[in-house]
VMD Tcl script that builds the backbone (N, CA, C; Angstrom):
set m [mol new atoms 222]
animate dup $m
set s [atomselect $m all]
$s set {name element resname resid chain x y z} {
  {N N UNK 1 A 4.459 8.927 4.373}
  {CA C UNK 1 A 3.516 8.443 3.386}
  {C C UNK 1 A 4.073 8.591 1.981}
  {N N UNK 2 A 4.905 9.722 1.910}
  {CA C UNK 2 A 5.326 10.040 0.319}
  {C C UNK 2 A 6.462 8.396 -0.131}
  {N N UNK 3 A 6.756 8.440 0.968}
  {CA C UNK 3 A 7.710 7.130 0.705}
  {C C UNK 3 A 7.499 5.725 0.097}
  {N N UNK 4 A 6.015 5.790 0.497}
  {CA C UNK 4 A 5.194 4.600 0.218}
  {C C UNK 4 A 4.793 4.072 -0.944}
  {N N UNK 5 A 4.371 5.663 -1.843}
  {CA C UNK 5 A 4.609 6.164 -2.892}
  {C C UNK 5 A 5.189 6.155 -3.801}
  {N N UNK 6 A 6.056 6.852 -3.290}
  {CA C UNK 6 A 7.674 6.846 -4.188}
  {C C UNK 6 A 7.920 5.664 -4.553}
  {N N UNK 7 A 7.713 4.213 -3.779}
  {CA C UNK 7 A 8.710 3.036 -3.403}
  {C C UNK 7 A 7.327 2.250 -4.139}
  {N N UNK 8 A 5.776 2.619 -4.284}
  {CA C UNK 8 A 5.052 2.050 -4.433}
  {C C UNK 8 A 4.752 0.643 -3.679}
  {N N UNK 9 A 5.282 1.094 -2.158}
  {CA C UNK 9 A 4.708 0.204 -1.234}
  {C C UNK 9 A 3.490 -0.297 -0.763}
  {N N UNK 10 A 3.049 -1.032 -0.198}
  {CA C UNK 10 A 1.853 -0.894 0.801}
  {C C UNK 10 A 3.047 -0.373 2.569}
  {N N UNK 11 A 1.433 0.150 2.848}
  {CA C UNK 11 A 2.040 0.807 4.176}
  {C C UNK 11 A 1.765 -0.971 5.170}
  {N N UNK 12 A 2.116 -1.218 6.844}
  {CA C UNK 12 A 2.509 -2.094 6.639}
  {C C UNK 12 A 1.021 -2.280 7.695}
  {N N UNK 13 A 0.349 -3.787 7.256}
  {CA C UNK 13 A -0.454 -4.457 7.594}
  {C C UNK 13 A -0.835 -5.416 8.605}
  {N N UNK 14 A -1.539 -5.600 9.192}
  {CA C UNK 14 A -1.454 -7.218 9.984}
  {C C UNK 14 A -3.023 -7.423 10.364}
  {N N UNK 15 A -3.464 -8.607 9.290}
  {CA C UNK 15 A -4.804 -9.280 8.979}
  {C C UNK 15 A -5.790 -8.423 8.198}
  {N N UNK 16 A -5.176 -7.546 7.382}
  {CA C UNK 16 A -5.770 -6.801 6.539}
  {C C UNK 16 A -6.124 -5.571 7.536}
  {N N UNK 17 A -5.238 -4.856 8.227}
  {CA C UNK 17 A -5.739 -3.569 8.845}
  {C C UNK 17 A -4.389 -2.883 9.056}
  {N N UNK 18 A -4.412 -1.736 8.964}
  {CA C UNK 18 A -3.113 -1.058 9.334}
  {C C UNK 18 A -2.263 -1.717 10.309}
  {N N UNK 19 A -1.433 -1.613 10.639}
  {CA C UNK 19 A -0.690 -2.103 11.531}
  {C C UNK 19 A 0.344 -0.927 12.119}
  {N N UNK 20 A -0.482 -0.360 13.141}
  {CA C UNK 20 A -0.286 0.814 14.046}
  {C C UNK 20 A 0.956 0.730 15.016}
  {N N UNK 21 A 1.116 -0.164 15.434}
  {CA C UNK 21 A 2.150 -0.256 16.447}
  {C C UNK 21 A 3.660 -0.451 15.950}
  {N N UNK 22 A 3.283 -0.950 13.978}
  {CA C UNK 22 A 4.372 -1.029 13.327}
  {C C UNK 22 A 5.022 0.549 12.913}
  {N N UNK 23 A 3.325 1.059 13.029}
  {CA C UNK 23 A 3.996 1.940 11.879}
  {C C UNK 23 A 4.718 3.773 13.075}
  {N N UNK 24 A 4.081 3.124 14.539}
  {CA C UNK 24 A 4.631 3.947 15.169}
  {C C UNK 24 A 5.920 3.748 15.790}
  {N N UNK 25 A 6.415 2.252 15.789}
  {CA C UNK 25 A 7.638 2.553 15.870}
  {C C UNK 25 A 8.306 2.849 14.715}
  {N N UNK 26 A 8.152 2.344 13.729}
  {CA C UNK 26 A 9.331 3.123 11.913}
  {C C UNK 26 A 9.185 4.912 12.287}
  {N N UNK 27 A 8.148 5.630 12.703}
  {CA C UNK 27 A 8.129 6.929 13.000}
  {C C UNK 27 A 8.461 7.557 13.851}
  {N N UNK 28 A 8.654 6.279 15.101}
  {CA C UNK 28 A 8.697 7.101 16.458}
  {C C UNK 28 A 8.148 7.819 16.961}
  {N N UNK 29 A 6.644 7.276 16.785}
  {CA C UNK 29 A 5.947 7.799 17.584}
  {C C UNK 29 A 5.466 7.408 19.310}
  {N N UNK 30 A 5.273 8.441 19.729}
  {CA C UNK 30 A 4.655 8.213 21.206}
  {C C UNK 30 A 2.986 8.108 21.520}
  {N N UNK 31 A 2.927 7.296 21.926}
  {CA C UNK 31 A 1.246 7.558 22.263}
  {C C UNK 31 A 0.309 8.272 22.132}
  {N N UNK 32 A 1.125 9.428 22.549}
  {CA C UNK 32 A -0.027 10.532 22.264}
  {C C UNK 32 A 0.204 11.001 20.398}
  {N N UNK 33 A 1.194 10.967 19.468}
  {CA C UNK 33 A 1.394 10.917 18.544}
  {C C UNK 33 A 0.635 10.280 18.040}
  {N N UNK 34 A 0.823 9.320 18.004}
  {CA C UNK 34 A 0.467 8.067 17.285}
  {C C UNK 34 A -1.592 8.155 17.582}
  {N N UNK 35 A -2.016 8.171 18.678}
  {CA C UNK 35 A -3.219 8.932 18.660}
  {C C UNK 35 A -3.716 10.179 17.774}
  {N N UNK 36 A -2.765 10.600 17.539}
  {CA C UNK 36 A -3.314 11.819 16.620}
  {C C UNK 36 A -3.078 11.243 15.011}
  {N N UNK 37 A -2.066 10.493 14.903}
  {CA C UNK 37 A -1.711 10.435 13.477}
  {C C UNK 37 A -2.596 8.858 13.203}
  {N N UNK 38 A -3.053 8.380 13.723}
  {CA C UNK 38 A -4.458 7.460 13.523}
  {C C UNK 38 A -5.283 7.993 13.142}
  {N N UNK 39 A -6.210 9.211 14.165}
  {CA C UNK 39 A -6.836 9.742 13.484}
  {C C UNK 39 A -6.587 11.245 11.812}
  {N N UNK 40 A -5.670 11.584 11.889}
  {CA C UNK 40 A -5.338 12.357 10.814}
  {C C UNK 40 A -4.999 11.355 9.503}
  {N N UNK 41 A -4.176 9.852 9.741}
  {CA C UNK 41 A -3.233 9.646 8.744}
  {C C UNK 41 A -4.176 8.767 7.886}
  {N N UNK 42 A -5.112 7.916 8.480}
  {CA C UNK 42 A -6.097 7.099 8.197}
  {C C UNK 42 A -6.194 6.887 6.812}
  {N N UNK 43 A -6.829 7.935 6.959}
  {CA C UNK 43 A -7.499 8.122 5.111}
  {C C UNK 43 A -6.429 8.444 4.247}
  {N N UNK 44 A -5.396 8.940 4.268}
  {CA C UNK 44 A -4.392 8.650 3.847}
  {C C UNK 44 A -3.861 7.005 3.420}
  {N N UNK 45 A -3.382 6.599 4.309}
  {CA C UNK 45 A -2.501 5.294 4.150}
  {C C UNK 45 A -4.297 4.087 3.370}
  {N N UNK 46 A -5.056 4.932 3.660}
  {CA C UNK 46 A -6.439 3.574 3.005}
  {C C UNK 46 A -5.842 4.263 2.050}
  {N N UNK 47 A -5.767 5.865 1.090}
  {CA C UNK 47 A -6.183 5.647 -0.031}
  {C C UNK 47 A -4.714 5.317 -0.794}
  {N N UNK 48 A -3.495 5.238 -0.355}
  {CA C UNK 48 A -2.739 4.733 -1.167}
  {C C UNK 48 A -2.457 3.251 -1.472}
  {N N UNK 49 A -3.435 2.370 -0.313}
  {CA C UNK 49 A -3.662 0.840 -0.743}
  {C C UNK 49 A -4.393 1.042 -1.961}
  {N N UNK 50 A -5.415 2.025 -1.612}
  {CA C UNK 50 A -6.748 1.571 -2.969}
  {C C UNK 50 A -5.378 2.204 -4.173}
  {N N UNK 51 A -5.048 2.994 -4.167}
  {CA C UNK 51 A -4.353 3.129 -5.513}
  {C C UNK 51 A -3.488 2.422 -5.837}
  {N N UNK 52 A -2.596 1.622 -4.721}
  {CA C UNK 52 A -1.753 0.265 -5.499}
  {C C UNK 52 A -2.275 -0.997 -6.147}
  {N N UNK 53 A -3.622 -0.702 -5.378}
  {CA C UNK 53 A -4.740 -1.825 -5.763}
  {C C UNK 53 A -4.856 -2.223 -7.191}
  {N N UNK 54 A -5.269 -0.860 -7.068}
  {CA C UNK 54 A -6.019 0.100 -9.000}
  {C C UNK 54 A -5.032 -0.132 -9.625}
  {N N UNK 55 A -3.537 0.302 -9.688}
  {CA C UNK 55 A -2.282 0.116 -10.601}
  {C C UNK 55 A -2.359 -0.994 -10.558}
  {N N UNK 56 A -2.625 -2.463 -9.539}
  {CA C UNK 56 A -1.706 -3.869 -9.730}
  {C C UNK 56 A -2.523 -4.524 -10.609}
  {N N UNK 57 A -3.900 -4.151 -10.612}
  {CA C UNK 57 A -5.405 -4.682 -11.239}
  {C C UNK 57 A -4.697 -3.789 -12.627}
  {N N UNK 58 A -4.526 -2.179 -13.110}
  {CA C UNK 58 A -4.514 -2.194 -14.563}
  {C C UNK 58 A -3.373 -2.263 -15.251}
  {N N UNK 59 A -2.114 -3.065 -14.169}
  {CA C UNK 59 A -0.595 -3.295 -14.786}
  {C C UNK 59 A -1.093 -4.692 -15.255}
  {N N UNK 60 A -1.936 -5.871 -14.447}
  {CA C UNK 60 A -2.029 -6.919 -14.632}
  {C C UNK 60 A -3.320 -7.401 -15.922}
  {N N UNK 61 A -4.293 -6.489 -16.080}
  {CA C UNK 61 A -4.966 -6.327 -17.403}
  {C C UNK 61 A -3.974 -5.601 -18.883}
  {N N UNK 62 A -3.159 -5.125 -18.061}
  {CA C UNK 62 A -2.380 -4.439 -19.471}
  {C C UNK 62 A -1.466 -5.720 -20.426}
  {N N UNK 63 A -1.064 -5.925 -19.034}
  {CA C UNK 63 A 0.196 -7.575 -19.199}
  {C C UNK 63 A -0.365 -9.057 -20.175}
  {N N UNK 64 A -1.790 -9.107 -19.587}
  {CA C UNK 64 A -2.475 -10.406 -19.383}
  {C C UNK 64 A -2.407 -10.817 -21.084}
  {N N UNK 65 A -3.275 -10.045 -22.327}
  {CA C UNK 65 A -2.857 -10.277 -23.256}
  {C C UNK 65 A -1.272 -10.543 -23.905}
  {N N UNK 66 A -0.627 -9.930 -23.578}
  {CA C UNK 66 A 1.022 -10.121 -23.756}
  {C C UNK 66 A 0.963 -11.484 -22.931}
  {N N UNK 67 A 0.907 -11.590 -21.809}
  {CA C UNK 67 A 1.729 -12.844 -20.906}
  {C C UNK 67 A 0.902 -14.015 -21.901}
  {N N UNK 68 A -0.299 -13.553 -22.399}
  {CA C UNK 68 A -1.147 -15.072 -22.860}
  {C C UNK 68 A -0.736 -16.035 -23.810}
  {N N UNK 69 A -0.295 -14.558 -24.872}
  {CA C UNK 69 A 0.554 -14.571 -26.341}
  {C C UNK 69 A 2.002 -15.300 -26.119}
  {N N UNK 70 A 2.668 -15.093 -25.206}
  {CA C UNK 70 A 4.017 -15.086 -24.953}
  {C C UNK 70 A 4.381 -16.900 -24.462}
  {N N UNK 71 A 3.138 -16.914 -23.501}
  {CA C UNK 71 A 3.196 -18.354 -22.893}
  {C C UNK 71 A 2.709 -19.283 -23.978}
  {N N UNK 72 A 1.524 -18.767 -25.313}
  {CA C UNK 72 A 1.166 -20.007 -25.980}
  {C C UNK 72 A 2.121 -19.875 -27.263}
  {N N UNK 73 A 3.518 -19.028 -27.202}
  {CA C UNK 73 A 4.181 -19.196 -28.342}
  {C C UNK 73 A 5.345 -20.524 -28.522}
  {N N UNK 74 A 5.646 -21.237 -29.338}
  {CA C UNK 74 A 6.312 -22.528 -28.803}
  {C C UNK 74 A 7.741 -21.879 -28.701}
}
mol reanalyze $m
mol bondsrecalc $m
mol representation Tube
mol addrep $m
């Protein structure tokens, strides 16, 4: 998870839901692993979407005046 982080990834998805089977093979996990780290990792990997969310929403309000200025300069 720290990696995700670090790299400011999203962890990896398929139709807007975790994508478990991806993320147990990148870990190597086994079944019974991967059962446990579903339920432990969960709330984890949601809350570092919501926080890339939050950064892409207040990098893209920070920008928006600059990009507006920049595009109507001739």
């Amino acid at each position: 998870m720290l990696g995700f982080v670090t790299r400011r990834a999203r962890p990896p998805q398929n139709a807007g839901k975790l994508d478990w089977k991806e993320i147990a093979v990148a870990c190597d996990l086994n079944s019974e692993s991967l059962r446990v780290a579903k339920r432990v990792a969960q709330h984890g990997f949601e809350a570092i979407i919501r926080w890339l969310e939050e950064t892409e929403i207040a990098c893209a309000n920070a920008r928006g005046p600059i990009a507006a200025k920049s595009a109507a300069a001739p």
